[in-house]
N, C-alpha and C positions, 0 to 999 in steps of 0.2 A: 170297474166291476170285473169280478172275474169270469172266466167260463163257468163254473159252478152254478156263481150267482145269476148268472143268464140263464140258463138251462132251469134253474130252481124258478125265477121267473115262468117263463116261458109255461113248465106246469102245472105250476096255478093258475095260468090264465087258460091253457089249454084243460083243466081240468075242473074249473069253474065254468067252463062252459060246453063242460059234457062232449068236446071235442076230442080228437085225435089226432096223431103224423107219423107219417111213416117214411124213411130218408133214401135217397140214389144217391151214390156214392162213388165216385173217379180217384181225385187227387187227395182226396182228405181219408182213403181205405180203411174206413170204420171210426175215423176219431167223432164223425160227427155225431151216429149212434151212440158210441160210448159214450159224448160227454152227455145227451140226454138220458142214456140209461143209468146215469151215475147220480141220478136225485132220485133219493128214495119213494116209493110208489110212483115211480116211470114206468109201471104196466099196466096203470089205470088210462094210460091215455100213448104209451108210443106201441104201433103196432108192429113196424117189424124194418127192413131195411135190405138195400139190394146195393153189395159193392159189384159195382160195374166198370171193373179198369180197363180190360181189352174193350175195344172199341168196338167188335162183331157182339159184344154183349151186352151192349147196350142197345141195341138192335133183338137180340132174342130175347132178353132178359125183362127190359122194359117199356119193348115197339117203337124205341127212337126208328124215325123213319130212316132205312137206307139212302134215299134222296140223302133226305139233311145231311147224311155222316159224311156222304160221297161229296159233297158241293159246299158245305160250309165247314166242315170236319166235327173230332169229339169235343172242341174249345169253341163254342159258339153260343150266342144266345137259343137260339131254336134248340139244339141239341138239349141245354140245360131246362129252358123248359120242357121239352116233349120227358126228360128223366123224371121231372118233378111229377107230371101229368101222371106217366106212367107207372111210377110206385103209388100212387094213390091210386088208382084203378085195381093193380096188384094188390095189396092191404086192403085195401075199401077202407082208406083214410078222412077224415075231415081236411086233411091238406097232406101235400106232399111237398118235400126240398131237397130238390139236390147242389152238389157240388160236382162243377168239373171246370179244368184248368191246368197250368204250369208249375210242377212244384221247382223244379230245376231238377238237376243243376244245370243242366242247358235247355233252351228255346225247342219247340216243337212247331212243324208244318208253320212256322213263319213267327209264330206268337213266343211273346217275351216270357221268362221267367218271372213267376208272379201272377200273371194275369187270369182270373176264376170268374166264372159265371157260376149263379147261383140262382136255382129256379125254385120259386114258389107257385102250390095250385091249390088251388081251393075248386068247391063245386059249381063255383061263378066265373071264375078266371085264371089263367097262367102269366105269367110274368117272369122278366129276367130280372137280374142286377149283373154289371159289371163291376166285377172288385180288381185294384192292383194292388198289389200286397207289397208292403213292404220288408218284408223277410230278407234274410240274407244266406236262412238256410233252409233246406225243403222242412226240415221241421215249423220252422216259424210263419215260411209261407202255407204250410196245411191249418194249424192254429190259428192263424190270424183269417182264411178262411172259413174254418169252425163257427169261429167267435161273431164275424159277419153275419154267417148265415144264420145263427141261432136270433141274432141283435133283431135281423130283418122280419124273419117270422115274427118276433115279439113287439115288432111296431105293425108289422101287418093287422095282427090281434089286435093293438092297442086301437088302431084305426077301425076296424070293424066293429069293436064294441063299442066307441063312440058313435056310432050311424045310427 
């Protein structure tokens, strides 16, 4: 399935259920927005989005706590959820998802090229995933976390509406 067809998923299920999302963004610098803003009537349901690359702005931008950033760094599950938390609070989203992670081409603060966390929130819970991408260029490793993160929210969905 393409990224398209994810994202075209994604809002009709977010839009049949009178939801919303709004995206935190690191390594993937808007691709994630764009590719939900790229199905037509994507403003019935995506509200807005906060690229957070520098690290202190992640911190002002979306109240990742300073602890977390100082002790587990911007490549951590905590981090990735406190982003997700936080643009949804920012937006006054039905969920929020971010990304952050390794594009390359070399390693950071110890962690491999590749490696993304991807946070989901809703009004009941946060959550990480750990993604390692296997890309072999920073284009493929942002895309293939896009595509991830889009995949997740839409089994998250798919799961909540079966409950």
């Amino acid at each position: 399935m393409s990224l398209e067809d994810i994202a075209a998923r994604l809002g009709s299920l977010l839009r049949a259920g009178g939801l919303s999302v709004s995206t935190a963004e690191s390594l993937t610098g808007g691709l994630l927005g764009a590719t939900i803003t790229s199905t037509p009537g994507a403003s019935d349901y995506y509200r807005g989005g906060a690229i957070t690359y520098a690290t202190d702005s992640k911190a002002t931008v979306l109240s990742v706590s300073e602890t977390t950033l100082a002790s587990d760094g911007p490549v951590s599950p905590a981090t990735a959820e406190q982003m997700a938390h936080g643009v949804r609070e920012l937006f006054g989203s039905s969920f929020g998802i971010s990304t952050t992670g390794v594009a390359g081409p070399t390693g950071q603060d110890g962690k491999p090229v590749g490696l993304v966390h991807i946070g989901i929130s809703d009004t009941g819970r946060t959550v990480s995933h750990e993604f390692n991408s296997t890309g072999t260029t920073r284009d493929e490793v942002r895309r293939q976390a896009v595509e991830r993160a889009l995949s997740l929210l839409v089994d998250h969905l798919n799961r909540s509406e079966g409950s």
